[in-house]
GUDO-279620 format. One line per 2 residues: number of its first residue (from 1); for each residue x, y, z of C-alpha. Coordinates in nm, 3 decimals. Layout:
N
NUM> X Y Z | ...
//
This chain:
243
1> -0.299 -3.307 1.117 | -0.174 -2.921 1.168
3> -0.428 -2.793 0.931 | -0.663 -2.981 1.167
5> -0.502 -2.834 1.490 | -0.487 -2.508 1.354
7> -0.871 -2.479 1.255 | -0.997 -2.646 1.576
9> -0.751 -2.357 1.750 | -0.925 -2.071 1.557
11> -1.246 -2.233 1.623 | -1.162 -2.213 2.018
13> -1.041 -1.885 1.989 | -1.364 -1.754 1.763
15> -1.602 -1.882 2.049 | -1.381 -1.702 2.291
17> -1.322 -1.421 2.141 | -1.538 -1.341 1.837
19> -1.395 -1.116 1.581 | -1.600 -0.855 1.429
21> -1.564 -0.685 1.100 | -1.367 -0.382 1.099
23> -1.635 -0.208 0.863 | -1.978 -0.261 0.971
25> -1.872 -0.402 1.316 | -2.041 -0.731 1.312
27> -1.970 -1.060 1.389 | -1.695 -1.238 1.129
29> -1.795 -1.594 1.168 | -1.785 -1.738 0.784
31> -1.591 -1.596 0.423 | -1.278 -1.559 0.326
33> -1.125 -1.305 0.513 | -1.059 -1.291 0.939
35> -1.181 -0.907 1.021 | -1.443 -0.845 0.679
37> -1.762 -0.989 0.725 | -1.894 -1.198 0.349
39> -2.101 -0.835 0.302 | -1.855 -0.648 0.331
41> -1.585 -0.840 0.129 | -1.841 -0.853 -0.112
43> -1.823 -0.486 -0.153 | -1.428 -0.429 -0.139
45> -1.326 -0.357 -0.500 | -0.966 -0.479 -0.605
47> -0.804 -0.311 -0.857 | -0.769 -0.550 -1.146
49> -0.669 -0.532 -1.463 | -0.717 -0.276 -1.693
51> -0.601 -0.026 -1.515 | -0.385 0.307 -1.524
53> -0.015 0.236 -1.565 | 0.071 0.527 -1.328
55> -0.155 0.491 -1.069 | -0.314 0.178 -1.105
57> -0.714 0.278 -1.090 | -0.897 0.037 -1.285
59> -1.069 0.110 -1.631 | -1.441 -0.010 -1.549
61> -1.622 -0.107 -1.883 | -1.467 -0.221 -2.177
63> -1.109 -0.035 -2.321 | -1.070 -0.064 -2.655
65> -0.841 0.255 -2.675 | -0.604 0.442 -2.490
67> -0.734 0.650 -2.200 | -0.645 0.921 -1.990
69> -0.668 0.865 -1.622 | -0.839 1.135 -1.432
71> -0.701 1.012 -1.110 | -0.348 1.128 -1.223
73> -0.333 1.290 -1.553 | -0.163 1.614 -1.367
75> 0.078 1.437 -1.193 | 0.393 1.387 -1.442
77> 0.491 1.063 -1.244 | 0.855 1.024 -1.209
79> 0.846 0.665 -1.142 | 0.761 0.422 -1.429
81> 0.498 0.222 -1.327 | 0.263 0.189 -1.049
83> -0.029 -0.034 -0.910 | -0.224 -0.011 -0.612
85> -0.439 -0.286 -0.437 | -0.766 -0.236 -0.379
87> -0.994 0.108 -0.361 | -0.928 0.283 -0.013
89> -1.356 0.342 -0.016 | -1.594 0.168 0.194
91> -1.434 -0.169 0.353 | -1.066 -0.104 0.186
93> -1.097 0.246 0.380 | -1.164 0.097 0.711
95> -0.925 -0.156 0.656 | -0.610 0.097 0.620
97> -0.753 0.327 0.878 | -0.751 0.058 1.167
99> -0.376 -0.049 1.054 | -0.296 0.357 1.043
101> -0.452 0.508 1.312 | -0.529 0.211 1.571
103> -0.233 -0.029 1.533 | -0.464 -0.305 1.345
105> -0.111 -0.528 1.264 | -0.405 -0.817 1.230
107> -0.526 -0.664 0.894 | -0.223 -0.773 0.768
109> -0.379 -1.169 0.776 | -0.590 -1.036 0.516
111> -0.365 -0.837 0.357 | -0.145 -1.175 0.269
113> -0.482 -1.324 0.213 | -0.562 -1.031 -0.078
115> -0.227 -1.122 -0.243 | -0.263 -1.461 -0.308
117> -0.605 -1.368 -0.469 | -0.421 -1.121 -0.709
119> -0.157 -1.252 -0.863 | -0.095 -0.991 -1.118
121> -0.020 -0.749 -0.838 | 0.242 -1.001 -0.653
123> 0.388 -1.028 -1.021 | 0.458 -0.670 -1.070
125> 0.630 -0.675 -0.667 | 0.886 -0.983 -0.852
127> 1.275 -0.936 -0.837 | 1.229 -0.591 -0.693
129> 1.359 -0.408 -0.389 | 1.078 -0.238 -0.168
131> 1.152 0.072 -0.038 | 0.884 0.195 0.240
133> 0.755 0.587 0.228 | 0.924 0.727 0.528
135> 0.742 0.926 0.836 | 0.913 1.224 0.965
137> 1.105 1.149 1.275 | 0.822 1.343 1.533
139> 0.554 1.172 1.333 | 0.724 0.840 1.405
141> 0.714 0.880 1.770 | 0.364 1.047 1.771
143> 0.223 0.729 1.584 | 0.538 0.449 1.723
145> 0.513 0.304 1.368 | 0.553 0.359 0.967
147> 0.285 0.123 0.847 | 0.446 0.146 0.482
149> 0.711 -0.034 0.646 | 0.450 -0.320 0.787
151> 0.295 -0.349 0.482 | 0.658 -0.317 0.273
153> 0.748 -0.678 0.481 | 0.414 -0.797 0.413
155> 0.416 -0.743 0.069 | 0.772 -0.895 0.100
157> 0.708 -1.204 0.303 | 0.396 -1.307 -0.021
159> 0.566 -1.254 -0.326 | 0.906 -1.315 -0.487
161> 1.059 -0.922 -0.406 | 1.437 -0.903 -0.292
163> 1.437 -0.696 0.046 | 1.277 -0.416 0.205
165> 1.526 -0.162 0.224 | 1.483 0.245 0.413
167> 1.636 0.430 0.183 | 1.484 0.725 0.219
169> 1.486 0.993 0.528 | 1.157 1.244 0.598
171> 1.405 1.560 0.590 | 1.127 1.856 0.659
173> 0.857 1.789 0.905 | 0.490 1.794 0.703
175> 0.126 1.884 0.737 | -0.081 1.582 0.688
177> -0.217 1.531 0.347 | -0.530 1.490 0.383
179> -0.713 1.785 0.372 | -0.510 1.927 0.103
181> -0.561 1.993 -0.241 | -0.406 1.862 -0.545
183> -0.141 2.193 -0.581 | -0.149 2.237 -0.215
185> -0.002 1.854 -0.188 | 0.239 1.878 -0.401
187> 0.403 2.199 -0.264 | 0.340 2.015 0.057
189> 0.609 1.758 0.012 | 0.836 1.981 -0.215
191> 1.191 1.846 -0.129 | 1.055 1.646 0.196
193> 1.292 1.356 0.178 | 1.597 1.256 0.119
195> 1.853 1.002 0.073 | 2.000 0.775 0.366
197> 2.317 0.780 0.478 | 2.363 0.428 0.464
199> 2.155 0.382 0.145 | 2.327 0.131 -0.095
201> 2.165 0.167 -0.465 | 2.245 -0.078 -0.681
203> 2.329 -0.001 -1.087 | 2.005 -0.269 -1.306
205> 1.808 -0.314 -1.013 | 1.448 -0.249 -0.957
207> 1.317 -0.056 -0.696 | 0.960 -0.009 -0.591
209> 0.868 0.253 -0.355 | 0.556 0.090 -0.121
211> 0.273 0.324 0.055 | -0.055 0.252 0.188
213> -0.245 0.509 0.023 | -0.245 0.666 -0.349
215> -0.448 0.992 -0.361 | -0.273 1.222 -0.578
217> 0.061 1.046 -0.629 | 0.249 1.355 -0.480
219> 0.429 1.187 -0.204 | 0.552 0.833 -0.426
221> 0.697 1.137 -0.672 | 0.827 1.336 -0.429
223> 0.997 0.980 -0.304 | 1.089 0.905 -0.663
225> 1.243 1.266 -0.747 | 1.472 1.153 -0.471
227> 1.577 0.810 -0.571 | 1.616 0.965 -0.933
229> 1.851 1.228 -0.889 | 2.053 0.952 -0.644
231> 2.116 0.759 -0.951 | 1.805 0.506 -0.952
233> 1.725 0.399 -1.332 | 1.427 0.160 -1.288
235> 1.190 0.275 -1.064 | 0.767 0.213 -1.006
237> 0.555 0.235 -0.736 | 0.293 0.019 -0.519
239> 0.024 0.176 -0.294 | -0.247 -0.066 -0.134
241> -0.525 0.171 -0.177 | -0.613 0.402 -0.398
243> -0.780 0.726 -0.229
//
């Protein structure tokens, strides 16, 4: 009878107010997902197995040997592990940019929607402690929001993780990233966090350090370098999309 209630409410508030896709802008009336249109879920490409261990691109074609990852083969990761989601191109792209820069907290529907459909990535979240990539104090109040945290208690609330915990600070103050280069990146967030004062790390327990997007991998080490030198033995790393 709820599931009834619930589907003649979304039905009521579809007529009233119709949701459009957040990629191509029109109408979402059918598919799987609330704010992709069937087109344009069609073209979103998950990140499925196999993929790079590091950074979690996927191999496309068949692997029948060991290969290096272009997307990360300079980056000497100093977590163990890491996966990401989905490819941050095309409809993944629009997705993060409309939870980033225009407070879209309703992509996170689909966002619990994606996990169920990729149960290898919920898998690798299991037993773990999620620890968000932290925004520099200004940046905070510029944007009112960390969406790694959002998506941290997202990921959180759909798979069998421990806790979201903040355990790290933005110390220095940061150029965005995006315009950068691979060298200029790193050197960009060169001892840019640190630990929290109130941070409690616990000896043979996992953490996983959780950002929204995985270009170069300089920010989840710069993260990691931090959580190493604290005393953190097992360590990996989660982005939703990979840039």
């Amino acid at each position: 009878m709820q599931a009834v209630l619930r589907a003649a409410c979304r039905a009521a508030a579809d007529l009233l107010f119709p949701r459009n896709c957040v990629h191509c802008a029109g109408p979402v009336e059918t598919g799987s997902y609330q704010y992709l249109c069937p087109a344009c879920t069609r073209a979103l490409q998950f990140c499925e197995p196999p993929a790079c261990k590091t950074c979690g691109y996927p191999y496309f074609g068949s692997v029948i040997a060991p290969r290096e990852c272009p997307h990360c083969a300079e980056l000497e990761p100093v977590f163990d592990k890491g996966k990401t989601l989905f490819l941050a191109k095309g409809p993944g792209r629009s997705l993060l940019h409309a939870l980033k820069y225009h407070q879209g907290f309703y992509i996170l529907k689909d966002l619990t929607r994606m996990l169920k459909e990729t149960p290898h990535f919920k898998e690798f979240l299991s037993g773990a402690i999620l620890v968000p990539v932290p925004l520099h104090p200004t940046k905070l109040r510029e944007r009112g929001f960390n969406q790694s945290e959002h998506l941290a208690h997202t990921l959180l609330q759909n798979s069998d993780a421990r806790a979201v915990e903040p355990l790290l600070l933005r110390s220095e103050f940061t150029h965005s990233q995006t315009h950068l280069d691979r060298k200029d990146r790193l050197q960009n967030v060169k001892n840019a966090f640190a630990l929290s004062a109130t941070a409690n790390l616990m000896n043979d327990t996992y953490y996983i350090l959780v950002d929204d997007v995985f270009t170069t991998g300089s920010t989840l080490n710069a993260c990691a370098r931090t959580l190493r030198t604290a005393g953190v033995t097992h360590l990996r790393a989660v982005a939703i999309g990979h840039g």
